[in-house]
Structures are given as structure tokens and as C-alpha cells.
MARRO-664108 format. One record per atom (N, C-alpha, C): x, y, z. Coordinates in steps of 0.2 Angstrom, whole numbers, plus 5000, padded with zeros to 4 digits. Layout:
BEGIN
XYZ
...
END
This chain:
BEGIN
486550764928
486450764921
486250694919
486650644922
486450584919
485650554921
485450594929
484550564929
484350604924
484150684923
483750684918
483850674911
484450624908
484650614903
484050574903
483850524907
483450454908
483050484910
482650524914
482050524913
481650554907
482050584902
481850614896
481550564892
481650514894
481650454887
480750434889
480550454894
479950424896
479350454895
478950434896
478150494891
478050524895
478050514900
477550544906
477950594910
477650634914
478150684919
477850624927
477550584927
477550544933
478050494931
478350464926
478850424927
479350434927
479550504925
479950544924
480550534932
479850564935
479850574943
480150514946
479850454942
479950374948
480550384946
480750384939
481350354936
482050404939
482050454941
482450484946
482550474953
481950454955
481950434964
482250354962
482250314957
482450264956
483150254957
483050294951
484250314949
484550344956
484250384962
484350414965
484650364972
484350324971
484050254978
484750224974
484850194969
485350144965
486050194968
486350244966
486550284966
487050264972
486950234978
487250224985
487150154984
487150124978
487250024981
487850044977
487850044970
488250054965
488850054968
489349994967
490249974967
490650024967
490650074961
490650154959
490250194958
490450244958
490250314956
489750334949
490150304946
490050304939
489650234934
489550174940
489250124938
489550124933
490050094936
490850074929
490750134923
490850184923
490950224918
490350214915
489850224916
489150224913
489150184909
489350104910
489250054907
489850034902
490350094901
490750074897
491050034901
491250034906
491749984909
491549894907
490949874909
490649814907
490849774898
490649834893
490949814888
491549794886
492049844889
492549834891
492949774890
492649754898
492849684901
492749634897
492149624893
492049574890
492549564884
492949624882
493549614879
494249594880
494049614888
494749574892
495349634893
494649704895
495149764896
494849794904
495249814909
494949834914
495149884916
494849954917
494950004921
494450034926
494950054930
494950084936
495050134940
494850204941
495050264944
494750274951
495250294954
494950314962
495350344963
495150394970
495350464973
495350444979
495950474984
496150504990
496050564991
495850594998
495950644999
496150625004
496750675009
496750665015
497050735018
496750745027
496850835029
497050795036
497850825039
497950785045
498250875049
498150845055
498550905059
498750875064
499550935065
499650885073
499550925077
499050915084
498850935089
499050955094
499750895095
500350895102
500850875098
501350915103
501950895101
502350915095
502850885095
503450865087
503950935088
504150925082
504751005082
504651055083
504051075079
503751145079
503051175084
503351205091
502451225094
501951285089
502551305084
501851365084
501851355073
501951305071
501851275064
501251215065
500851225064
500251145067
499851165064
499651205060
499051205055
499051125049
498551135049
498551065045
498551085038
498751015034
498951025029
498450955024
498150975019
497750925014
498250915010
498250845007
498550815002
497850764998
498150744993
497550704988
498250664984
497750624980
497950584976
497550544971
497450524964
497350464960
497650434957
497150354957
497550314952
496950284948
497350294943
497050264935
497150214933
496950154935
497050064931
496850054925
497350014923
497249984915
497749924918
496849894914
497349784914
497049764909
497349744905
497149694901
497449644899
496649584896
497049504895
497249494889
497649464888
498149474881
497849404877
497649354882
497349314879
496849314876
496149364878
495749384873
495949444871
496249494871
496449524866
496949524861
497449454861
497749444855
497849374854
497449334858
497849274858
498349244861
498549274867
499349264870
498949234877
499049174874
498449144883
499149144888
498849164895
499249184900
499549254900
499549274896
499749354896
499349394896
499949454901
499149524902
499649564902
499449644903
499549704904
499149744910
499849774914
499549814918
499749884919
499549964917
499750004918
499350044924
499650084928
499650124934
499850194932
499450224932
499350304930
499350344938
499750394941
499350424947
499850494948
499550524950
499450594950
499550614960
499950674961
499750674967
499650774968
499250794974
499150864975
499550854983
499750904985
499650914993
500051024993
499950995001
500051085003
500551115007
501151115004
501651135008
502151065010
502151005007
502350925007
502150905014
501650925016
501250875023
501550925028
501350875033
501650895042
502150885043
502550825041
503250785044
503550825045
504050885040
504550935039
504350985044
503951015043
503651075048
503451075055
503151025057
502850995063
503050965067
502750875062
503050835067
503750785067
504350815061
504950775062
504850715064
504650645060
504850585060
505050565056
505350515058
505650455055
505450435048
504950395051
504350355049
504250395041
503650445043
503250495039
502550465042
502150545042
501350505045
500850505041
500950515034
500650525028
500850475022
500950405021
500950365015
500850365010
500250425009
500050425002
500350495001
500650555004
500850605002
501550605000
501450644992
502050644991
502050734986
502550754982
502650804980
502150824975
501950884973
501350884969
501850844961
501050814958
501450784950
500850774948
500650784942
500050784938
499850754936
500350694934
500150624927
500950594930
501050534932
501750484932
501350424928
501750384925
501550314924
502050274930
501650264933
502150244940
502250154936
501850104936
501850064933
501650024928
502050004922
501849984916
502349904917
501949854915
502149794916
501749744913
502249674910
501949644907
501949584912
501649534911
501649454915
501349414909
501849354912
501649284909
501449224913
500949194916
500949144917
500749084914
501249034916
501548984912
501348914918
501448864916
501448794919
500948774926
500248794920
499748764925
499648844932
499648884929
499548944933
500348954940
500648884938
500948884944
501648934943
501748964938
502349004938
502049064935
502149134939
502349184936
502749224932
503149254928
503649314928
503249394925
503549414929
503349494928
503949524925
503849574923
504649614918
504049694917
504449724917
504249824916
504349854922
504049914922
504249944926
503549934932
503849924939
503349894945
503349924951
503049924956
502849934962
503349844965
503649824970
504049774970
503549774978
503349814980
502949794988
502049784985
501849764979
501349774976
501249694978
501949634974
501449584974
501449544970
501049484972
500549424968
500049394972
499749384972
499349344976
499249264976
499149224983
499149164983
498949134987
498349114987
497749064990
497549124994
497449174991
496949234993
497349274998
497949254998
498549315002
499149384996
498949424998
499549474994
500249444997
500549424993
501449404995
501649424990
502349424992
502949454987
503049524986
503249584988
503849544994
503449594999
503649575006
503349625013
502649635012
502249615009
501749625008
501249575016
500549615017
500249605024
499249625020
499149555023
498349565022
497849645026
498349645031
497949695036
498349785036
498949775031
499449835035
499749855028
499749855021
500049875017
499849925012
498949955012
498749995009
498650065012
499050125009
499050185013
498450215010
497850185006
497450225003
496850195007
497050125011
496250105015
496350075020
496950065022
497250055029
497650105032
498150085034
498550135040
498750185037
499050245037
499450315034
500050315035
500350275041
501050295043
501550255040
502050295039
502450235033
502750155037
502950175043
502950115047
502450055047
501750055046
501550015046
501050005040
501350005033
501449995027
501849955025
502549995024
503049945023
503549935027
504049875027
504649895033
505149915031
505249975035
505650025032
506650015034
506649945035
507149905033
507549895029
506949875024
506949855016
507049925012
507549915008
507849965005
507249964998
506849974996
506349954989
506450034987
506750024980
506850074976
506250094974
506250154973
505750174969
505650124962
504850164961
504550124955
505050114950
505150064947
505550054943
505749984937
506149984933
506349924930
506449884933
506249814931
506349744936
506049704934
506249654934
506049574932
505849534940
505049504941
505049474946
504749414944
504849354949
504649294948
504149254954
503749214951
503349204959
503149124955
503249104961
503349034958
502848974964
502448954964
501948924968
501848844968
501948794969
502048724967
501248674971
501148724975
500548714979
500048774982
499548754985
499148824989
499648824996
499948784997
500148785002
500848825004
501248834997
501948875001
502248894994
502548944992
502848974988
503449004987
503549024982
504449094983
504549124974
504749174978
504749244976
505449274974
505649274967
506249324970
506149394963
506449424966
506449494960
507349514959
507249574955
507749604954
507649664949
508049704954
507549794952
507949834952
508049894949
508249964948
508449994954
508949984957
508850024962
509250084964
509250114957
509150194955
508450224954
507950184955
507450214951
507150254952
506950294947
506650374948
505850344945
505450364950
504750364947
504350394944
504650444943
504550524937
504850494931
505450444929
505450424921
505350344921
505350324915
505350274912
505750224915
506250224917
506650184919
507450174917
507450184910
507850184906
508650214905
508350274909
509350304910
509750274915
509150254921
509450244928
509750184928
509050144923
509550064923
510050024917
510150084913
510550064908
511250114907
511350164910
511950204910
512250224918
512750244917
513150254922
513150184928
513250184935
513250124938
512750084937
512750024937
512449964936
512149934943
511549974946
511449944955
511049894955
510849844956
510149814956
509949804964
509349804967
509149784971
509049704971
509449654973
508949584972
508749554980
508049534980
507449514986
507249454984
507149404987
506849334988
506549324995
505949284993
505449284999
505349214997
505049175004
504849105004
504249115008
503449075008
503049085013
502749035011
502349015019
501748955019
501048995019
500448965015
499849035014
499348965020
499448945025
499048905026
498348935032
497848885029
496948875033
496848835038
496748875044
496748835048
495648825049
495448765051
494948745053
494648785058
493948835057
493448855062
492948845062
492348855066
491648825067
491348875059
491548935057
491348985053
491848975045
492148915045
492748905039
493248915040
493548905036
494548925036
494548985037
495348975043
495549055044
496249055041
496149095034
496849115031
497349155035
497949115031
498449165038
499149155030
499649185031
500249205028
500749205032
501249185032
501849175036
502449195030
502849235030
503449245023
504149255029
504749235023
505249295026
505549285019
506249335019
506449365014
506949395016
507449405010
508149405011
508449455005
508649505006
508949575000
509649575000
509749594994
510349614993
510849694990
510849734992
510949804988
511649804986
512049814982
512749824981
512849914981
512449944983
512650024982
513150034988
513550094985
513850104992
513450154998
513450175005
513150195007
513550235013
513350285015
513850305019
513350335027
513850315031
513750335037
514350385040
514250455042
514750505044
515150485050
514450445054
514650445062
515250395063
515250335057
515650285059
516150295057
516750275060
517450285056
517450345054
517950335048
518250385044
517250435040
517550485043
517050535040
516750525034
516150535031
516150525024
516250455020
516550405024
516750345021
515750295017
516050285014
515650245012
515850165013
514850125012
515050035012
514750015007
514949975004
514249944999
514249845001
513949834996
513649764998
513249775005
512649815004
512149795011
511649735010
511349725015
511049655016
510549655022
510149615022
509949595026
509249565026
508849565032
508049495032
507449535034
507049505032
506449505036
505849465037
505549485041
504949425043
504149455042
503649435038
503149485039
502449395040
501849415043
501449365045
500749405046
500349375044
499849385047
499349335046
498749345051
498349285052
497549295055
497049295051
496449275054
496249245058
495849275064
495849245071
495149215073
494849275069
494049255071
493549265064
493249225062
492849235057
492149215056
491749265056
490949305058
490549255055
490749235048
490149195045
490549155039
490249115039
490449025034
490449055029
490049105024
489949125018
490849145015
491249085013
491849105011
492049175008
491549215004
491649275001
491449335008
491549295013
491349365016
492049375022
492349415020
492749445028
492849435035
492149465036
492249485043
492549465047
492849505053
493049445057
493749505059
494049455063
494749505068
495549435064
495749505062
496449485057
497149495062
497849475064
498249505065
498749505063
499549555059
500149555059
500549585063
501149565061
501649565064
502249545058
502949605059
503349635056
503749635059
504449615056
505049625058
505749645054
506149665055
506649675048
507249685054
507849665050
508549685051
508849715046
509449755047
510049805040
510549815046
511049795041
511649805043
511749875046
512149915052
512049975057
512349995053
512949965049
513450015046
513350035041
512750045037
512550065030
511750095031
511450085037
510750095036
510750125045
510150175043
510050215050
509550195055
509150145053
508850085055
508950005055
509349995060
509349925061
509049875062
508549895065
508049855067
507449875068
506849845066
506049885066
505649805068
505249815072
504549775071
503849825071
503449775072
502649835073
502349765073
501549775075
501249745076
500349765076
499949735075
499249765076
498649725074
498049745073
497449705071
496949735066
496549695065
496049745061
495349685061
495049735064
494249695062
493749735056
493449675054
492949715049
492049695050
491749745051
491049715053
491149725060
491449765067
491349755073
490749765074
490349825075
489749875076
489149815071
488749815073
488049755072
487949805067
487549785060
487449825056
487949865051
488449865053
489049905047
489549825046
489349795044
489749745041
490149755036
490549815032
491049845027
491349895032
491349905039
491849955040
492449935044
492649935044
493349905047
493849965052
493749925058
494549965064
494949925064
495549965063
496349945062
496749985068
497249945072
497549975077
498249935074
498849985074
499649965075
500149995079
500749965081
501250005084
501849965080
502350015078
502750015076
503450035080
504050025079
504650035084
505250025080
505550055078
506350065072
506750075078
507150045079
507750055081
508450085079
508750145080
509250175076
509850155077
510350155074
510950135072
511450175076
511750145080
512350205084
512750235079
512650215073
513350225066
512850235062
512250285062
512050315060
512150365055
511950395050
512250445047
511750515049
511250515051
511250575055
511250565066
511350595067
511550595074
511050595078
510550545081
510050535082
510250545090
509950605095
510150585102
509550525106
509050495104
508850435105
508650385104
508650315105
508850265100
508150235096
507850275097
507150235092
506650285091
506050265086
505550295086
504950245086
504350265089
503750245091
503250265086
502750235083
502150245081
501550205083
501150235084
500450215085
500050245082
499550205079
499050215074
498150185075
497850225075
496950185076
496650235070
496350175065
495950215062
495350175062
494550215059
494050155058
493750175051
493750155046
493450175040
492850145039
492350215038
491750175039
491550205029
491150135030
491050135021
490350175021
490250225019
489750265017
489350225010
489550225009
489350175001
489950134998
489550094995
490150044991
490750104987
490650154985
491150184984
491650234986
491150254994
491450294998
491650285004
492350285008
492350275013
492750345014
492550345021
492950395025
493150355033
493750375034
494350365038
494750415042
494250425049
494550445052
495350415055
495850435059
496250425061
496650475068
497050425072
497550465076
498050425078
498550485077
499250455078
499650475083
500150435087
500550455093
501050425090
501650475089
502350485087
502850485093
503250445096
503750445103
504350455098
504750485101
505350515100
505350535093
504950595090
504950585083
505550615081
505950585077
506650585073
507050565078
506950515082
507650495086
507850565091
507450615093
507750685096
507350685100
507850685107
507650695113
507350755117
507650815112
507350865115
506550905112
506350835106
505850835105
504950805108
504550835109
504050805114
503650745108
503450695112
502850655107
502250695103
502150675098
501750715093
501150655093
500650705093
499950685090
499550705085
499550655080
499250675074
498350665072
498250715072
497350675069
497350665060
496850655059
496850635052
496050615050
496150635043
495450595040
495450605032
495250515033
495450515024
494650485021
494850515014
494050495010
494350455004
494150415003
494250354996
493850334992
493850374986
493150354981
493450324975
492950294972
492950244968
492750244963
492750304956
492250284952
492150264946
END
């Protein structure tokens, strides 16, 4: 509709012609879909309002293995999200202040493979969740104050989302190569560590505090009742009073190459949950603990870097992830994972990027379900090759060892392929 919108405006049926093979050609450079909302979006910005809509789809089946031999049909899942930011400083004068709401929507068929298939741990789908139409997952305000060098956030958040600092995601568990389930890995192991008890989206005050490019700290304190289907407001203002509190520390430093600086991120961080929690297997049956706790370590690092051109990527990235929780309150005690991502490998596709990880949780003998083996495995290779600036597709496969801790389960292999548009 919209090329013959534009070529009606022109005299002739030959320009008519060019002006569609034109728009046709444009069509595949264009950042979006929509060429920012058919130009509203630009106007927009100039006001100091930004939005953003993009879609997931993702169809995985498991091939080998897991629970079930005769359940393996694949299952599609999909997703959107809908951003709105704006600057408060040009929109009301409040310099330092902004808004940022998070609108997102989820479809799937049957709630994935994990339950019917391939029983893990983990999950091998990050973005799948139950169907829901409209969430306002996050609504939050920020003020930065003192020379850009202090943050505070307060509304309702995503707590593994962030700030950014000398061009690194920190705060909290955040990974340059291993955090995004809509364009990096699928599996929830090498997203986030599933150590960290992080509530659902929710009510929370965070703070990010920066004194240099060179090292920072982070602490929050969040809901950790939080229902991401409401507001926030019943869970953190009636009946118990739980809060999640997390503090992170990290150095964002550049080291010297022939090609520029290789940015690298080093954190670690330290939680605190007061909920009670219970483990059957331990003691007295049913008993519960509260006051849990515990650390983790997340890093990653630039190792090779293609070209000087500071705005360009390329190049071979790698993390590494570790966490500890207390055995007696949590049914992982201990997890690392580890892997790489290059972008630009293949001559010519300078936007597509291979990511490789493996993942390892360690179970808790004081478990609260009955695991007959003490750990789970994941492995992950994905390559998302960019079709156009706002389309990539991502194939994927998974290998799952001991999925759900149970031995008399065989390893599972998952394929996959995800499509992410932008428009």
C-alpha cells in the first residue's frame, strides 16, 4: 500500500515504475520495517519520545531424548515488545529525567517442550512463557544526577535489564555476549544465573552509581513477590513484606590492540532474600529457612577486534558465569557456564553472529525435589544470520545432559529457529 501510495503522486506511469523499484531496493537497508513508523517515529524523537516494537517467533522440537519418546512434536511460541522512552528534559523540563515503559505480549502452543519432552532444569526456551495479550511488564522512572555519574531508578523493572557503563550492560548479572533471549542464547542457563533468585518484574528502587569509566556499583531492592501480570502494588504493600536486596561491584576496563580497545566487564554481586523457603529432603519434612544468600561472578571480554572503526563490533567476545545459594534453601547450589560469540566470521556477512555456551547447575543433596543426579548440562550453538537490518533469523541446537537431575532420563536434543523483526 504504501509504494503505490508514492507512486500515485508522480505524473507519469514510467516514474511511477522507478519510484517503486526504488522504495522496493530501500526496503531491505532500512533499520525497520516500518522506516520508524513511516516517519512518525523521527518526529517523535525530536520531542524526546522514542518507540519501538519488535517480534519473536520461535518453533523448537526435541529430536533425541528427554522424558518423553513418543511427545516430540514441536511447538511454536512468539512474542512482542512495545517501547516507549521518553526525555523528560525536553518534554517538561526535568533535565536528567526520563520514562521508560515495556509493553509485551506472549503466544505459544501447549507452554513449549520442557513439560512434555524434554524435562530440564534450565528451560530451553527463554522467551517462552504462558499466552497474555498486553502486560505492562515495565514502567519506570530514572534520574540522573551528579555529572551523569549517579543513577536512581524507582517503578516497576526488569532487575537483570541494567544500566550501561563504558559501553558494557551491568547491573545486575548482566553479559555483553549471553543475556538476550530474543538475539542471543534460548536457554535459560545461559541468559541468566539461575542462582539468583530475581523476582519477577516488579516494584523496586535501583541505584548505579559510576565515579569513573573505569569501575562502578549497583545496588537494588525489589519485590520479591512480584507478579508480572499486576501493578505491583498488592504484593509489595500488603500481607508480608519480602524484598529481594542485590549489590554488584565491577571494573569496565580497555585493554590496547592493533584494531583499538577491547572492552571487557568483570562484576561480582552479593543478594539477600529474607523469604522462607523450604526443602522436604532436609530434616524435618516441610520445614522451612529464611534469610537466604548468596554471590556471583559474571565477566566477559573481547578478545579479537576486526577493524579500528570504534562503532564497529566485529570480532570474538567471551563469558563466563558463576553463582553460589545456600543448599538448604535452594535446589541449585552452584552453576557456572561459559562460551563465545563472534560477529562478522564468514567474509561478507559482517552483522551475523555465532554464539556457542555450556552451562552446568549443580543440585543440592537438600533439595526439595528428589533429583537422582547431581547436575544438569546444557549446550548451546546458535548463528543469526541478519537478513536485513531488521530481520534476523537464528537457527539453533541444543544438547541437554541429565535433563532434570534424572537418571533414568536419556540426554535430549533440541533444534530450533528463531526470527526477530523490528519494525
Amino acid at each position: 500500500m504504501a509504494i503505490l501510495l508514492s507512486a500515485a503522486n508522480l505524473s507519469g506511469a514510467d516514474n511511477a515504475k522507478s519510484e517503486q523499484i526504488d522504495y522496493a531496493g530501500n526496503i531491505w537497508e532500512q533499520e525497520t520495517l516500518t522506516d520508524g513508523f513511516f516517519g512518525l517515529g523521527d518526529g517523535l524523537a525530536e520531542s524526546g519520545i522514542e518507540l519501538g516494537l519488535g517480534v519473536t517467533q520461535i518453533y523448537q522440537q526435541n529430536v533425541r531424548g528427554g522424558i518423553s519418546k513418543h511427545r516430540r512434536a514441536g511447538r511454536y511460541s512468539g512474542s512482542y515488545d512495545l517501547e516507549l522512552s521518553a526525555d523528560l528534559g525536553k518534554l517538561l523540563g526535568i533535565e536528567g529525567g526520563s520514562l521508560y515503559m515495556l509493553t509485551e505480549g506472549k503466544w505459544s502452543k501447549s507452554g513449549g517442550i520442557d513439560t512434555p519432552s524434554v524435562g530440564s532444569a534450565f528451560g530451553v526456551n527463554g522467551d517462552g512463557a504462558p499466552r497474555r495479550s498486553m502486560d505492562v511488564t515495565e514502567l519506570w522512572y530514572e534520574q540522573v544526577m551528579f555529572n551523569d555519574t549517579f543513577h536512581l531508578r524507582i517503578g516497576k523493572m526488569d532487575l537483570t535489564g541494567g544500566f550501561e557503563h563504558h559501553g558494557c550492560p551491568v547491573a545486575f548479572d548482566c553479559s555483553s555476549y549471553a543475556n538476550d533471549e530474543t538475539t542471543q542464547f534460548l536457554n535459560n542457563a545461559l541468559i541468566n544465573n539461575p542462582t539468583i533468585p530475581f523476582p519477577d518484574y516488579g516494584l523496586g528502587v535501583a541505584v548505579h552509581y559510576k565515579p569513573t569509566k573505569l569501575w562502578y556499583v549497583s545496588a537494588a531492592v525489589a519485590d520479591a513477590q512480584a507478579d508480572v501480570r499486576e501493578t505491583g502494588f498488592r504484593t509489595t504493600f500488603r500481607d508480608e513484606d519480602y524484598f529481594l536486596y542485590i549489590f554488584e561491584a565491577g571494573i569496565t576496563p580497555q585493554f590496547d590492540s592493533a584494531n583499538g580497545p577491547l572492552q571487557g566487564a568483570y562484576r561480582a554481586g552479593l543478594w539477600y532474600d529474607p523469604q522462607p523457603k523450604a526443602n522436604t529432603d532436609y530434616g524435618d519434612a516441610g520445614k522451612s529457612y529464611r534469610d537466604d544468600a548468596g554471590f556471583y561472578l559474571s565477566c566477559d571480554q573481547m578478545l579479537v577486534k576486526e577493524n579500528a572503526d570504534a562503532e564497529d563490533s566485529q570480532g570474538l567476545g567471551v563469558f563466563f558465569r558463576y553463582g553460589y545459594a545456600n543448599s538448604e534453601r535452594n535446589d541449585i547450589s552452584n552453576f557456572w557456564s561459559v562460551g563465545f560469540q563472534y560477529q562478522g566470521l564468514l567474509e561478507g556477512r559482517d552483522d551475523d553472529v555465532l554464539g556457542a555456551g555450556f552451562a552446568q547447575g549443580i543440585f543440592s543433596d537438600k533439595a526439595s525435589t528428589s533429583y537422582t543426579d547431581d547436575y544438569e548440562n546444557a549446550l548451546e550453538l546458535y548463528y543469526s544470520v541478519q537478513v536485513t537490518p531488521w530481520l534476523n533469523i537464528s537457527p539453533s541446537v541444543q544438547y541437554i545432559g541429565n535433563p532434570g537431575g534424572d537418571k533414568t532420563v536419556s540426554d535430549a536434543v533440541v533444534l530450533g529457529v528463531r526470527a526477530q523483526m523490528t519494525f
